[in-house]
C-alpha positions in Angstrom: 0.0 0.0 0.0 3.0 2.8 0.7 4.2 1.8 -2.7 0.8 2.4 -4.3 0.8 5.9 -2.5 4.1 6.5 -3.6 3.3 5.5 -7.0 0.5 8.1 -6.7 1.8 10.5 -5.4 4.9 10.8 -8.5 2.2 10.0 -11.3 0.2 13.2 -9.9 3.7 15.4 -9.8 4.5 14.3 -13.5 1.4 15.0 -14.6 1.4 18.7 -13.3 5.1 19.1 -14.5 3.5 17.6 -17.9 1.3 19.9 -18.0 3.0 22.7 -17.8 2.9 24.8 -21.7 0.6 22.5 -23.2 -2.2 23.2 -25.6 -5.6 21.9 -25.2 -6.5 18.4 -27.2 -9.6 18.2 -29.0 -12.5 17.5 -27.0 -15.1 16.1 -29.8 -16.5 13.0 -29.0 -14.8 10.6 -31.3 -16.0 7.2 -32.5 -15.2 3.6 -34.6 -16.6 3.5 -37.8 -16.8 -0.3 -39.2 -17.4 -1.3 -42.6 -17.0 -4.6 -44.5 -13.2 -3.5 -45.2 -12.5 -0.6 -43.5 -12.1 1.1 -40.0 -12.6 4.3 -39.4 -11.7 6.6 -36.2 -12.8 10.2 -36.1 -15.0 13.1 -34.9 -16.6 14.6 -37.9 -20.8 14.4 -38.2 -22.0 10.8 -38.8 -23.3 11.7 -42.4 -20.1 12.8 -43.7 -18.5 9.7 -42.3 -20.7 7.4 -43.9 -20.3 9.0 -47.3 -16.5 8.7 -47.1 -16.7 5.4 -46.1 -19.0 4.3 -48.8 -16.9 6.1 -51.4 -13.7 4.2 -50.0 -15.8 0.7 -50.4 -17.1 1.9 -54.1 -13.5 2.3 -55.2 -12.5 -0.9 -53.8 -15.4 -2.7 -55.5 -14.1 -1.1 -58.6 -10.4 -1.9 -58.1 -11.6 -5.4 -57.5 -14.0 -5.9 -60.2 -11.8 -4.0 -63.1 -8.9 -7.2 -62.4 -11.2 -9.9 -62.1 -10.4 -10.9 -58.3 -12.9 -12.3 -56.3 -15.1 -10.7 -54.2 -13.9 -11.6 -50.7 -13.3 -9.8 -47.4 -10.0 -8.3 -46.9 -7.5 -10.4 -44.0 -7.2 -6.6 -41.8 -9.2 -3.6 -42.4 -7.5 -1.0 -43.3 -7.6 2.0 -40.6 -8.7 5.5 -41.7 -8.3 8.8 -39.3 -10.6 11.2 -40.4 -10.5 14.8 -38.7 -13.3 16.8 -38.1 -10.2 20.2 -37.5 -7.6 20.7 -39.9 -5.6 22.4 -37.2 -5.7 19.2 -35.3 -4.8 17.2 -39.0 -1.8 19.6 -38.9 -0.1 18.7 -36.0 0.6 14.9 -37.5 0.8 16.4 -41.1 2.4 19.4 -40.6 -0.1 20.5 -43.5 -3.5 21.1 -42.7 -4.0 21.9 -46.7 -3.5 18.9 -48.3 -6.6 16.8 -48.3 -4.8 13.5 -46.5 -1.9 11.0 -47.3 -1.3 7.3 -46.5 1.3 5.4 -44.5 2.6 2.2 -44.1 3.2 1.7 -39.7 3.9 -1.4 -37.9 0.3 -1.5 -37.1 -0.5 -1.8 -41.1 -1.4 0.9 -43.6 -3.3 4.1 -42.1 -5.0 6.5 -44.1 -4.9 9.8 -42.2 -7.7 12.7 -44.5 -9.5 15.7 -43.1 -13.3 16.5 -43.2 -13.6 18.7 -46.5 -15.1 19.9 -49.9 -13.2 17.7 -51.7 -14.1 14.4 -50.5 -11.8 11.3 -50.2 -12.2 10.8 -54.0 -10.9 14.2 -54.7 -7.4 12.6 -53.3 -6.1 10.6 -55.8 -2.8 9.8 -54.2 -4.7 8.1 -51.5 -6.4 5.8 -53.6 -2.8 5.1 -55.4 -1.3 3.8 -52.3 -4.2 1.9 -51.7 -4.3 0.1 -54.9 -0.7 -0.2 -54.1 -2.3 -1.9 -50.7 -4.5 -4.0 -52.4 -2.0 -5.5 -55.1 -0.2 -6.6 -52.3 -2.8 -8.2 -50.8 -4.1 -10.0 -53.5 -1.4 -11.2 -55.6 1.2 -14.0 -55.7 3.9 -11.9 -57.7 5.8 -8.8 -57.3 5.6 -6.2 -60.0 8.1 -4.3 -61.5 8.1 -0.6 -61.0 6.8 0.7 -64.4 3.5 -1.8 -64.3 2.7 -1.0 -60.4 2.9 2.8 -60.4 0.7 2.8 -63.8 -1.9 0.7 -62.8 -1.8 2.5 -59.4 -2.1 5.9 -61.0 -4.6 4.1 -63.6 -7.1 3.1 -61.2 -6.2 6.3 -58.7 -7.9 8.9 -61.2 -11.4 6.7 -61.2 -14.9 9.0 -60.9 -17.0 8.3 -58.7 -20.4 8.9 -59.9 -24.0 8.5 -59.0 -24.2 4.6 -60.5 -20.8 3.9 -62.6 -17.0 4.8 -62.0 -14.9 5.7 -64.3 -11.3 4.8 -64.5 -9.0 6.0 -67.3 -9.1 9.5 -66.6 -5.6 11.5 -67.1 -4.2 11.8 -63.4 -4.8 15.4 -62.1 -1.7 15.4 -59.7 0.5 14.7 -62.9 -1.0 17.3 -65.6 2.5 19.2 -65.4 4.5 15.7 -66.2 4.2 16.8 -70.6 4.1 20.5 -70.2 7.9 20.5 -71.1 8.6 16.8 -71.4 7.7 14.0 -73.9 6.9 11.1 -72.4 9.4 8.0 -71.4 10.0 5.5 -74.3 9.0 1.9 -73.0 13.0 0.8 -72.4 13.4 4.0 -69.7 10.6 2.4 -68.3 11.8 -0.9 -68.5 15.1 -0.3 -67.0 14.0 3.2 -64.4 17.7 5.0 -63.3 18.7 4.1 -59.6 17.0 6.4 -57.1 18.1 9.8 -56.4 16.7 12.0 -53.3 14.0 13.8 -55.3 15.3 17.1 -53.8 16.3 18.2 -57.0 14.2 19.8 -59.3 15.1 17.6 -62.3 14.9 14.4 -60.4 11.6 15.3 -59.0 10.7 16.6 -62.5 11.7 13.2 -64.3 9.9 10.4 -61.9 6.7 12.8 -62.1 7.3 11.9 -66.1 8.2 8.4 -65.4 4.7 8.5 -63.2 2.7 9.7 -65.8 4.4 7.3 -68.5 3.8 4.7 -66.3 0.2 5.4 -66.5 0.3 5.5 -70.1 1.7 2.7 -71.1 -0.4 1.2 -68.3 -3.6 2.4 -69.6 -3.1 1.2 -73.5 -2.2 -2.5 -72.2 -5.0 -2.4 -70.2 -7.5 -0.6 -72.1 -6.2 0.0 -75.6 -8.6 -2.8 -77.1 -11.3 -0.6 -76.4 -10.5 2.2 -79.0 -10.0 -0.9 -81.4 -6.0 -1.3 -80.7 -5.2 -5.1 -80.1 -6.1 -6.8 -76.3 -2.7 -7.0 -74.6 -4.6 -8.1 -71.6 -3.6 -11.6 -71.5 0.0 -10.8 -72.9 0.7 -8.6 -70.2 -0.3 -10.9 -67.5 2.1 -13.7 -69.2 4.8 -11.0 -69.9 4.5 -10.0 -65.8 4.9 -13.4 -64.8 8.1 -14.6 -66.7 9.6 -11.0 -65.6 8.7 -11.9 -61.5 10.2 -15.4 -62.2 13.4 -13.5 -63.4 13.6 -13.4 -66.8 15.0 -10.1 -68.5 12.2 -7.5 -69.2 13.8 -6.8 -72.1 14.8 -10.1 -74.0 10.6 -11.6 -73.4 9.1 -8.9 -74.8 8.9 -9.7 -77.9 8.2 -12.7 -76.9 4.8 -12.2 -75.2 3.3 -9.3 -76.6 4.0 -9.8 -80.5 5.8 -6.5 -81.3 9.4 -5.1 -80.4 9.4 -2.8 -78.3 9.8 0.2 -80.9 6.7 -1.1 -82.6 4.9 -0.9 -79.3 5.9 2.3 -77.8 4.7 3.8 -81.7 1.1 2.0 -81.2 1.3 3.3 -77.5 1.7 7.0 -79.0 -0.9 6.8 -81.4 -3.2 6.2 -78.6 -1.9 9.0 -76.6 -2.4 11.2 -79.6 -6.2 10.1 -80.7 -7.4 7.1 -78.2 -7.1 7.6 -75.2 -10.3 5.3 -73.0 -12.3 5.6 -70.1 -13.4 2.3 -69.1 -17.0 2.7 -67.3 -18.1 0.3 -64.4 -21.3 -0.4 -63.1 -20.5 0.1 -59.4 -23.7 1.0 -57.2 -23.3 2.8 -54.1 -22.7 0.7 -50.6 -25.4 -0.1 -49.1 -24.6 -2.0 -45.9 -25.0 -0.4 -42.6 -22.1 1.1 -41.1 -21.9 0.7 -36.8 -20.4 2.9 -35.2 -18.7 2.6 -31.6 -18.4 6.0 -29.4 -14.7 5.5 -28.3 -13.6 6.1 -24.6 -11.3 9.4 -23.6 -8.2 6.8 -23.0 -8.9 4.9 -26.0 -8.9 8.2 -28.3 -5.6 9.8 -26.5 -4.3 6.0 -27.0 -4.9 6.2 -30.9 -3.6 9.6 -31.4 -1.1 9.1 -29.3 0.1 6.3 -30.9 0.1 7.8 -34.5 2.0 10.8 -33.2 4.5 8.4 -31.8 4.4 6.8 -35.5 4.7 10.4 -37.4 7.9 11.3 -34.9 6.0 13.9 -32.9 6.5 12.2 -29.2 5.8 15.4 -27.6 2.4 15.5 -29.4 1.6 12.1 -28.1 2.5 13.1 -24.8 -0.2 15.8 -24.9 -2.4 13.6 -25.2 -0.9 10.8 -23.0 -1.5 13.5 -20.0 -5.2 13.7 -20.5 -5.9 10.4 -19.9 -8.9 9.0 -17.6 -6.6 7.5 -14.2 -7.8 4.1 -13.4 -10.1 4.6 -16.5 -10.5 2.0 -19.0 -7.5 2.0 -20.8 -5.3 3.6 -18.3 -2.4 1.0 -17.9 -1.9 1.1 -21.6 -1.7 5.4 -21.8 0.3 5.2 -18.7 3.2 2.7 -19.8 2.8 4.4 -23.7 4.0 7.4 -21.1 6.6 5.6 -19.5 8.0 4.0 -23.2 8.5 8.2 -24.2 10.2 9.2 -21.1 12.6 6.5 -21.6 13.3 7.3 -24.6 14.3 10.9 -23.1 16.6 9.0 -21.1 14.3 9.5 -17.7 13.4 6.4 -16.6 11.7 6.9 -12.9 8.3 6.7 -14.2 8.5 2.9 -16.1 10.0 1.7 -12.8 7.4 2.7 -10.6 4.7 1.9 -13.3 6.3 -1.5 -13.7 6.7 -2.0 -9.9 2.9 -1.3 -9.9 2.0 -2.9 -12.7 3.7 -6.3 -12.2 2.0 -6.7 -8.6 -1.1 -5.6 -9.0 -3.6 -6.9 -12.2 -3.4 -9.1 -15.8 -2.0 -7.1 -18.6 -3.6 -6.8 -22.1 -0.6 -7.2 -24.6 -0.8 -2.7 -25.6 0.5 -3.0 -22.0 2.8 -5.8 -22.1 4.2 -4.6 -25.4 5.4 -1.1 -23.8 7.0 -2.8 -21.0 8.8 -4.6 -23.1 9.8 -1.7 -24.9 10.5 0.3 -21.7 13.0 -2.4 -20.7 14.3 -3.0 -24.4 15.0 0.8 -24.1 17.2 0.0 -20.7 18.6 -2.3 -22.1 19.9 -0.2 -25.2 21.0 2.8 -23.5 23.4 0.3 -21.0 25.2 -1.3 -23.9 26.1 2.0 -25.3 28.0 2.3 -22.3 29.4 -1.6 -23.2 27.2 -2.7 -19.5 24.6 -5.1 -20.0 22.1 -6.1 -16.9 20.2 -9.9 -17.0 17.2 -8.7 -15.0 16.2 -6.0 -17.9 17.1 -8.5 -21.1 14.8 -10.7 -18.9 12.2 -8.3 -18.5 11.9 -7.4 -22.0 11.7 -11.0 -23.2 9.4 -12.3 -20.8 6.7 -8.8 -21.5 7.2 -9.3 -25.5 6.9 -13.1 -25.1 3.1 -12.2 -23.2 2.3 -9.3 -25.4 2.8 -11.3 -28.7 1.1 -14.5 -27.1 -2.1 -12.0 -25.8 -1.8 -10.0 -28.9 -0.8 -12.2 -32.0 -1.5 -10.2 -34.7 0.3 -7.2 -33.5 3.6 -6.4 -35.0 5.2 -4.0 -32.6 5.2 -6.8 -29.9 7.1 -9.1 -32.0 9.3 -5.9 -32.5 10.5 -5.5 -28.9 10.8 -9.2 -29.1 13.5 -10.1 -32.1 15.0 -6.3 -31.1 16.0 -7.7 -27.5 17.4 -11.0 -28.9 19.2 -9.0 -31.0 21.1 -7.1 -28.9 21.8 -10.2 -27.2 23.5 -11.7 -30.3 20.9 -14.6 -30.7 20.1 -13.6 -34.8 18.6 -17.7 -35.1 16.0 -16.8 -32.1 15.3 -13.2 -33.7 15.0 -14.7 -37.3 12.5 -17.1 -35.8 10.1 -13.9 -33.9 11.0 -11.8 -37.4 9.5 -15.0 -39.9 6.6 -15.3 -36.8 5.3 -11.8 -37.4 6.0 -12.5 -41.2 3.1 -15.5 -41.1 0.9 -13.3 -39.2 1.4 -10.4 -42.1 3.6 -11.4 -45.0 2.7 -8.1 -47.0 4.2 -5.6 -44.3 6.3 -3.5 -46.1 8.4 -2.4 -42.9 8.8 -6.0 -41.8 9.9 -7.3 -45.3 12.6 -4.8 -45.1 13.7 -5.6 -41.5 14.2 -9.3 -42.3 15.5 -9.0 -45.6 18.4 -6.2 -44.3 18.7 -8.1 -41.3 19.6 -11.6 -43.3 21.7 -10.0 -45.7 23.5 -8.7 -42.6 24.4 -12.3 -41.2 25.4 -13.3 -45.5 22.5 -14.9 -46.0 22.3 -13.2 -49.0 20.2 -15.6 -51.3 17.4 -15.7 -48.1 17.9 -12.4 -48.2 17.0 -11.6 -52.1 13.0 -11.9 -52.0 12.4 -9.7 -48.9 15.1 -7.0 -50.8 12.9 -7.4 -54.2 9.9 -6.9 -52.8 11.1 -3.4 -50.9 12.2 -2.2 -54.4 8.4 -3.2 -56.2 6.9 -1.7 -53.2 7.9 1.0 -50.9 7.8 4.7 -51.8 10.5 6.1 -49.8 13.8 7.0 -52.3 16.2 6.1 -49.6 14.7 2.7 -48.0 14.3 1.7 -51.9 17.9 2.7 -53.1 19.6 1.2 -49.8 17.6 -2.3 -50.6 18.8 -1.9 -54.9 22.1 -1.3 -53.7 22.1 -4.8 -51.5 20.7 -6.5 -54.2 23.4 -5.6 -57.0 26.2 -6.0 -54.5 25.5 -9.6 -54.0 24.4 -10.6 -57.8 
């Protein structure tokens, strides 16, 4: 019982030293939002909610039916955070103009928009990351670059209307990619230069071209036979195959489609010129009921917390953090997500008291276990930077990430703590084993593709190595994570 007062006693001090200079959080009510494939979190009127969920199922119907794939449930819903303020969208974003973007996290893809005019479909980049999400998802091979940015930015540009979508439009976001330039012959597409930073006006300028090329070449395999060119449909789908299984892009494609490539790329043109399609679907509205589930204060500061955390804005969690509920539902988890940022400031008093508490008192869910284990992982970490190591914390950490990932099985960050702490312990066999655990739980995570396939290459095992490296070149969006992974792979051909 002194312990517990004790306990009290420093959690009320660091709340009012938290407190101190910091702005007030939104107080709308906030609530879950679930559809057949999507969750969405957010404080904006029911009504609007409900349209932007049903335009979000619309264009996946439309996605789905346009390639042929079956009609079946997605294995996670993807989460949405949709913001009634754009002030409050700004503090993650750092932009409250832009209508929203999309994210890969250790929790899965997020889709972060705010309430608006423009609607969700007047954001085309979010539905290209999504179709992005979906190929993924739904197929067995990995694309080359060219074929998954144009059938990304094909699909992105669809119209929504009334009873039909559209897709085929000409991208908005890339109008300015032919105001100067001509676009990329079919061989620059083929064979795309390695990644620079994008900082530079010309490079920025030429992958906006290779974007919109992409598209184009994209669009008159796809839907070329429709302006009476020939049906490439089935030749491309041959032609992607053979190029996943390794053959050279260039050398089978005569091979598959019929033409060279010059012969292509002038059919391709004449298209562009006179041809160009928009394919129309019959896509009716969604008309399934959406629930919604009014979200407790802890459980909202937990969420945006957590995406702050995710978006590198730890003081921004921690605003929210020190609004939380005490001994409210949710508590525990707000309070150790607390003690997980201190520690990361190096100040540590907090996780030992909460740990004290928390390991004598009560069951854990595995939010709570996970950021124990991180609060000890952290311990651990800052000790052997000093070349000190202490058993009780490496134990610690291993025996909450062991509970969280057993409690929480589908949730990646627990298996993160886990294979971080075997790490730094040297055992790579027993953090290979947690890495390729989370990989059958979510073999399509982006982040965690990367982590083992840098990790492997790092112990030589450069041919185990290879597929997770191949699939962070076809997939991720970030110049440096996709350069770093091309380099491995061409220093161990």
């Amino acid at each position: 019982m002194q312990r517990f007062r004790q306990t009290s006693v420093l959690l009320r001090t660091l709340f009012v030293i938290f407190a101190i200079g910091c702005g007030s959080a939104s107080a709308n009510d906030w609530y879950e939002y679930q559809s057949e494939n999507f969750t969405v979190y957010s404080d904006v009127p029911e009504p609007r909610v409900n349209a932007l969920m049903r335009d979000l199922e619309r264009f996946r119907r439309t996605a789905i039916r346009f390639t042929g794939q079956e009609e079946t449930p997605e294995n996670k819903k993807l989460r949405v955070f949709h913001f009634r303020e754009s002030r409050e969208f700004g503090k993650f974003t750092g932009d409250r103009k832009i209508a929203g973007l999309y994210r890969e996290t250790w929790e899965g893809p997020i889709i972060f928009s705010r309430d608006g005019d423009h609607g969700i479909s007047g954001s085309g980049l979010i539905f290209h990351e999504y179709v992005h999400h979906l190929m993924r998802e739904r197929s067995g091979i990995t694309y080359p670059r060219w074929y998954s940015e144009g059938f990304a930015e094909l699909l992105a540009s669809a119209e929504l209307r009334k009873k039909t979508v559209l897709v085929g439009g000409l991208p908005e976001w890339r109008l300015s990619a032919w105001a100067e330039d001509e676009p990329l012959g079919i061989e620059q597409l083929l064979s795309p230069p390695p990644l620079a930073s994008q900082n530079d006006e010309g490079d920025s300028r030429y992958w906006n071209n290779y974007y919109a090329s992409a598209w184009l070449l994209t669009h008159y395999l796809q839907l070329g036979h429709n302006a009476g060119h020939p049906d490439f449909r089935a030749a491309t789908s041959t032609y992607l195959k053979a190029v996943a299984a390794g053959e050279n892009p260039h050398k089978v494609f005569e091979e598959h489609f019929g033409k060279t490539i010059q012969e292509m790329e002038r059919g391709m043109r004449a298209y562009m010129r006179d041809d160009i399609h928009r394919h129309e679907l019959d896509i009716p509205e969604y008309t399934y009921s959406i629930p919604r589930r009014k979200l407790n204060e802890n459980e909202r500061l937990h969420l945006l917390a957590n995406e702050a955390v995710d978006f590198g804005k730890p003081q921004l969690a921690m605003k929210y953090l020190e609004r939380s509920e005490q001994q409210g539902l949710g508590w525990r988890e707000n309070l150790t997500a607390m003690a997980v940022i201190e520690a990361q400031r190096k100040n540590y008093t907090l996780g030992e008291e909460v740990a004290k508490d928390i390991g004598e008192h009560g069951q854990l869910s595995h939010l709570t276990a996970a950021n124990l284990a991180n609060f000890y992982l952290l311990r651990l970490q800052a000790l052997t930077l000093t070349r000190k190591w202490d058993d009780y914390f490496y134990e610690a950490a291993l025996k909450y990430g062991k509970n969280a990932v057993q409690m929480g099985p589908d949730y990646l960050p627990a298996y993160r703590a886990l294979w971080t702490t075997y790490q730094l312990k040297g055992k790579s066999e027993e953090a290979i084993q947690v890495m390729l655990a989370a990989y059958h739980q979510d073999p399509n995570h982006l982040n965690l593709n990367a982590t083992i396939g840098f990790y492997l290459a790092h112990l030589g095992k450069d041919a185990l190595a290879r597929e997770y490296l191949e699939r962070v070149v076809a997939w991720s969006h970030s110049e440096d994570l996709r350069a770093r992974a091309e380099a491995m792979l061409e220093g161990r051909k």
